[in-house]
N, C-alpha and C positions, 0 to 999 in steps of 0.2 A: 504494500500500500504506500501512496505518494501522496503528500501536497500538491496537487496542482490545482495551477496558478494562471490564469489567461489577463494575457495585458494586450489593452485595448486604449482607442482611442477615437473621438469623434471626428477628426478627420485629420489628413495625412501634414508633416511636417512638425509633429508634436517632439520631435522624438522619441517614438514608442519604441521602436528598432532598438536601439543606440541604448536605452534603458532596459528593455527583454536583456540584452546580451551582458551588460556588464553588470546587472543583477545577478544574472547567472552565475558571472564569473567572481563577482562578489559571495556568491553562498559558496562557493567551489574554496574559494581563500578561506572560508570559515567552517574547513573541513565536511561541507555537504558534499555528498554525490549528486548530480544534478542531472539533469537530460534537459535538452532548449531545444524544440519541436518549433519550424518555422511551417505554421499553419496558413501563411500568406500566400492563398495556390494562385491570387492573379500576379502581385509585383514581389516576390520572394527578395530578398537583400540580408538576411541573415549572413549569408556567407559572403557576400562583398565587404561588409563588415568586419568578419573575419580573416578575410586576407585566404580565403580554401575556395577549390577549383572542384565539389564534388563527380562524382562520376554518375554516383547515383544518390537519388533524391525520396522525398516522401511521393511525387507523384507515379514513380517505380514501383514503392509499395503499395500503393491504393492501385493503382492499373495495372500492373504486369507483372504482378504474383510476387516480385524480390522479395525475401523475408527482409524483416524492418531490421535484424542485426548485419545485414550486408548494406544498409543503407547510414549506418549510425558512423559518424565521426568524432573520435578522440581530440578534441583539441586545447586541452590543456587540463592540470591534474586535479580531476574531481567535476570535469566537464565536459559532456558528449553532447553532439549535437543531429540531431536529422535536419538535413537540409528540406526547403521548401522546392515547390513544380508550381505545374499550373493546370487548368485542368475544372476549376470549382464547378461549373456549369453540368459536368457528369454526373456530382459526388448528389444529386439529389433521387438518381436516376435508378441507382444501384438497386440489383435484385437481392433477396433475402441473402442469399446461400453469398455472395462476394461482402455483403456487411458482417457474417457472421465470420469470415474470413477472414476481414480486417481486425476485428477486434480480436480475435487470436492473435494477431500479427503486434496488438497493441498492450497485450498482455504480456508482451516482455521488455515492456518498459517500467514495469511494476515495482524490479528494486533499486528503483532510486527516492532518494530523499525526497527529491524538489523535481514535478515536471513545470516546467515553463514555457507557457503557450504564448508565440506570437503571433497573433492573428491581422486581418488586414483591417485596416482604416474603415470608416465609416458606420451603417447602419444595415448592411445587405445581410440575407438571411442566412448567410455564413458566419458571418459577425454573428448574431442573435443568438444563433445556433451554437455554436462554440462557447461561448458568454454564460448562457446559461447551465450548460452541460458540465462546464468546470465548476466545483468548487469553492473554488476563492477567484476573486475579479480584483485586478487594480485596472482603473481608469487613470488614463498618463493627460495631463492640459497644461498648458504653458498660458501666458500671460496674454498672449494675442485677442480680444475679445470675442472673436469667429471660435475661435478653439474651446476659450469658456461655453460659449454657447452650446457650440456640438458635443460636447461632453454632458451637460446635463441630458440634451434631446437623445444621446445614445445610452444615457442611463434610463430615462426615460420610456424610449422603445422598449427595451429590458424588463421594464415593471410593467408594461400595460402586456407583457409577454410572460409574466409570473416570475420576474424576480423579487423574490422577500429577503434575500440575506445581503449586509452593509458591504457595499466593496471597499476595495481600499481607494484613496485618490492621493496621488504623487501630482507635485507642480515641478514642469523640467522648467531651465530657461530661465529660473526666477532672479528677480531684481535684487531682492533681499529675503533674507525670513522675514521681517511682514509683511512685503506685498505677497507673498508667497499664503502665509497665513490669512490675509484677506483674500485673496480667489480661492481659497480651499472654503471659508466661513460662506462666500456669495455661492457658491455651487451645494456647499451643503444645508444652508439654508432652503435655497430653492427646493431642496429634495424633502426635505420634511417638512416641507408648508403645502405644496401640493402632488408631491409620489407618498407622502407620511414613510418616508426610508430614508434611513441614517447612513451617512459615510463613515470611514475610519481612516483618519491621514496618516498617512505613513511617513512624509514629509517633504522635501525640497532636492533639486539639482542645482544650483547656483547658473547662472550664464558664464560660459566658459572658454576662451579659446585654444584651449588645449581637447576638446570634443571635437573641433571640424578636422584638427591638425591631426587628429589621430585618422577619424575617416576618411582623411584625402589621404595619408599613407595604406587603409584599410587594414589596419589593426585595429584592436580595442585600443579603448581610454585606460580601462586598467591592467594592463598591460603596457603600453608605452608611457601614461601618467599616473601612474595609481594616487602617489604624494599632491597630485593636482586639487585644486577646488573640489572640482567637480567629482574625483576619484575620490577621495574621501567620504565626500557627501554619500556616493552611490554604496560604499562599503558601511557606512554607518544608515541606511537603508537595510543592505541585507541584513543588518542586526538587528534593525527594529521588525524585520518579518519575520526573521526565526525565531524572536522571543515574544513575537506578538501569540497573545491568545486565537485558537481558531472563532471567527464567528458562532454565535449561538445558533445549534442544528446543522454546523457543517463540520463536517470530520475528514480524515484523509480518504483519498479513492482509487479505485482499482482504472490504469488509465484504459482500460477496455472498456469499462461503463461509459470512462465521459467520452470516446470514441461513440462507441454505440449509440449514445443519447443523442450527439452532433449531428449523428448521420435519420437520424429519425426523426429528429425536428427540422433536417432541413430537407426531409419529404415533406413533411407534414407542409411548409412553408409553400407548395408548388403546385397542389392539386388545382387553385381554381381559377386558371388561365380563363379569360374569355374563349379564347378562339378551340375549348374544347367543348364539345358538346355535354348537356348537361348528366349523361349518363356515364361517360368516361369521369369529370369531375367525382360527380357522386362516388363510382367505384375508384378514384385513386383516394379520394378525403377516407373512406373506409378503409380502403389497404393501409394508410396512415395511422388512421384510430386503435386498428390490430397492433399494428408495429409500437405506438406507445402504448397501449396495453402491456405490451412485453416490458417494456420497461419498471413495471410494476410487480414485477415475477420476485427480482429480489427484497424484502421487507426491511433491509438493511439500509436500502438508499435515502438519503439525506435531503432527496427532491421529491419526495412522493407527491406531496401534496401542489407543486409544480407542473408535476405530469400530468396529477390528475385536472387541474383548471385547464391545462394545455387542450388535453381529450376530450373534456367536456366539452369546449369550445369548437375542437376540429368536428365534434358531431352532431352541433347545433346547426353548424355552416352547411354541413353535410346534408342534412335535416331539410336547410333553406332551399338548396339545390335541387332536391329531387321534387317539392315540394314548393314551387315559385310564388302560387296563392294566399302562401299562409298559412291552407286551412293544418290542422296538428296531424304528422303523419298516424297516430295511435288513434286518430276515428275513422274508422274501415270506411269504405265507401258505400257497402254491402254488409245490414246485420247479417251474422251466421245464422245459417239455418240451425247448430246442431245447438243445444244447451249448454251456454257458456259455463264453464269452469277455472273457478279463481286457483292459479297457482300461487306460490308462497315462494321467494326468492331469498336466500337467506346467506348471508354472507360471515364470516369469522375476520374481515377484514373492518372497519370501519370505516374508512379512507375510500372507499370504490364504491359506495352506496349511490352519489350521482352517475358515475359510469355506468353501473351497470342498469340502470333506469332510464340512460340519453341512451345507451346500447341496445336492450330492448323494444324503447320508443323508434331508434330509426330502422328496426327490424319490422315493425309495421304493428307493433302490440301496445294497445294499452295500461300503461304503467298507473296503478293506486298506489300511492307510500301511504294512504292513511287508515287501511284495513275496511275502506269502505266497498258497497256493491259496483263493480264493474262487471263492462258487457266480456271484456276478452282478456283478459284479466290478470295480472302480477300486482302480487303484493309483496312490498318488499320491505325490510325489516333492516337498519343501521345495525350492525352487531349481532352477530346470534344470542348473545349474553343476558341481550338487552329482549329478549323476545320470550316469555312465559306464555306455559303450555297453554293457560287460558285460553291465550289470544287465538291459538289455532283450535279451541275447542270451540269459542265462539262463532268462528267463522265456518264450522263445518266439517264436513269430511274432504278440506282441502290436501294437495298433494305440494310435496315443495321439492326444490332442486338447494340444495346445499353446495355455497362456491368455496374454496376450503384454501387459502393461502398455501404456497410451497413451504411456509415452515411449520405449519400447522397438518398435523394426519389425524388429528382426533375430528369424529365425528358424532357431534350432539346428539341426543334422543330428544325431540319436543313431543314426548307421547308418541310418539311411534317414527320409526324410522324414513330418512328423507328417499324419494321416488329416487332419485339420479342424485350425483357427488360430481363435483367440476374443479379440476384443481387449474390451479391458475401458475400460467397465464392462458387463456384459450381464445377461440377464434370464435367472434363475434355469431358465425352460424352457428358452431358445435352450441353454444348458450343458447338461443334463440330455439333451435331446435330440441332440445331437453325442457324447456319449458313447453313447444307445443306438442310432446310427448305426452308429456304429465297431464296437460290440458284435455288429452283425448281418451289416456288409458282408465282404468277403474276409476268408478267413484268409490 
């Protein structure tokens, strides 16, 4: 398990680069093992920066099967790097079986200390995606006031996309510690008056002309100045983030998760081009909704509750799409002929109670959470825990499907045993279809 760390920026010229790298090379001096992943697949610069000529890069590994440790470069002690490709416009495209592939491929990045993600400038659903997948975020702003700007608007994006945990915010380029300290104050103010999300400063880069003089030799700063303003600064950074506390509800992660996450949020980000028709739409926002489903498999993960607003959301849209009118896809068009029967949906998760109710609903069934009479019918229950037999004696001679988390194998009795058992993560029909099982077999 690693820190990783994604450093981002609202748009280009901040020096996010220049800071990724001698960040790195800062935890590396302070006895960390590091990995520096140049995530930038349109304008990669990590290695001009470094002064290396790779052969092979991260777009090798995502497209043409290289394993990631033939791609990895040693460049100095306690510091390896994967170079960046290009390429982003595929990485949304990918079939299951090559995502599951990469994330193998990403799982041996796992023992190092510190990963550090640099990703590219702006607010594109690579950005987003990335951003949120990781862990921990610093946002890099310099003094320019376009740069303040675009830094809160890409923290911004971020929260109306389910970021809840504080990132960090570094000022490069600064004038002084207090101008430094006032645009960190104007930026985190903005964010807790109207995102209600707090920043955590990590601190300052001084403006420095021992920075440009390094990257027009294409070395690092700590490396050719370390004793400079700015090298100092940057190593008294690394120390303020290895001794920083992790944010509250984020812990260290497997870099296969925040690969995997990346890559499923930024399907999820592509399904609903106009110029597709609205039943491709509908079936990719769905292929979507499955794929973050999976990401709900591990109970371990520190973004649950991210995925799950994320999922809800991709299958409202979803919803909208197939459904142009308005009218709710869970009112049939045609009552059934047969005598409806209330299913009972029962979950051991807490956290997936809106999923799997927006999951059902865009299955075409009518969802009650409030144990009342419906025509076609799930009733669904927050918590097994929370559900006493009454309620099912109340309601009948209902039958119910029990969805059973991967850490959980125990299976409740509520007066009698569940019709079907679903362990998770599953495919929105395999659900769908257990419940119209239930709905048809004995009463």
């Amino acid at each position: 398990m690693s820190r990783v760390l994604a450093v981002a920026s609202g748009k280009g010229g901040t020096g996010k680069t220049s800071i990724s790298v001698n960040l790195a090379l800062g935890l590396g001096r302070l006895g960390r093992k590091v990995c520096l992943l140049d995530a930038d697949l349109g304008l990669s610069n990590v290695d001009v920066l470094l002064g290396i000529s790779p052969e092979l890069t991260l777009e090798h590994v995502l497209f043409e099967g290289v394993p990631m440790e033939k791609a990895v470069v040693r460049v100095a002690p306690g510091l390896d790097v994967v170079p960046g490709g290009s390429g982003v416009s595929r990485l949304a495209d990918l079939s299951r079986d090559l995502r599951s592939a990469m994330s193998a491929e990403f799982s041996k990045l796992s023992g190092y200390d510190y990963l550090v993600v640099d990703g590219s400038p702006g607010i594109s659903s690579q950005v987003i995606s990335l951003c949120l997948a990781c862990p921990e975020l610093l946002v890099v702003v310099n003094p320019d006031p376009s740069s303040i700007t675009d830094a809160y608007a890409l923290v911004k994006v971020l929260s109306e996309n389910g970021l809840r945990r504080s990132p960090y915010l570094l000022v490069n380029k600064a004038r002084s510690r207090d101008s430094a300290g006032e645009i960190f104050a104007r930026v985190r103010g903005a964010m807790l008056k109207y995102l209600k999300l707090d920043a955590r400063y990590l601190g300052h880069v001084p403006q420095d002309p021992h920075v440009s003089a390094a990257a027009a030799r294409q070395r690092p700063l700590m490396e050719l100045f370390p004793a400079s303003g700015a090298g100092r600064a940057i190593l008294g950074l690394a120390k303020n983030l290895d001794e920083a506390r992790l944010p509250q509800g984020v812990d260290q992660a497997d870099p296969a998760s925040v690969m995997e996450g990346t890559l499923v949020r930024m399907r999820e980000s592509s399904p609903f081009r106009s110029e597709r028709s609205p039943s491709v739409q509908a079936r990719r926002a769905l292929d979507s909704a499955i794929n973050m489903a999976g990401l709900l498999e591990n109970p371990g993960r520190q973004d649950r509750a991210e995925v799950a607003a994320r999922l809800k959301s991709l299958l409202v849209k979803a919803r909208s799409v197939l459904d142009p009118g308005g009218l709710p896809l869970s009112s049939p068009p045609v009552k059934p002929q047969a005598v409806p029967v209330r299913v009972a949906v029962i979950s051991s998760d807490t956290s997936i109670g809106d999923i799997l109710s927006e999951s059902l609903g865009a299955a075409g069934m009518a969802v009650n959470t409030d144990g009342g009479r419906a025509d076609a019918a799930v009733v669904f229950w927050r918590g097994s825990r929370d559900v006493p037999e009454r309620r099912l004696a109340e309601l009948g001679n209902v039958r119910y499907v029990y969805v059973r988390s991967v850490a959980s194998k125990e299976v409740p009795l509520f007066g009698r045993g569940p019709a079907e058992v679903m362990d998770m993560p599953f495919k929105l029909e395999d659900l769908a279809g257990a419940v119209r099982r239930c709905a048809s077999g004995p009463k």
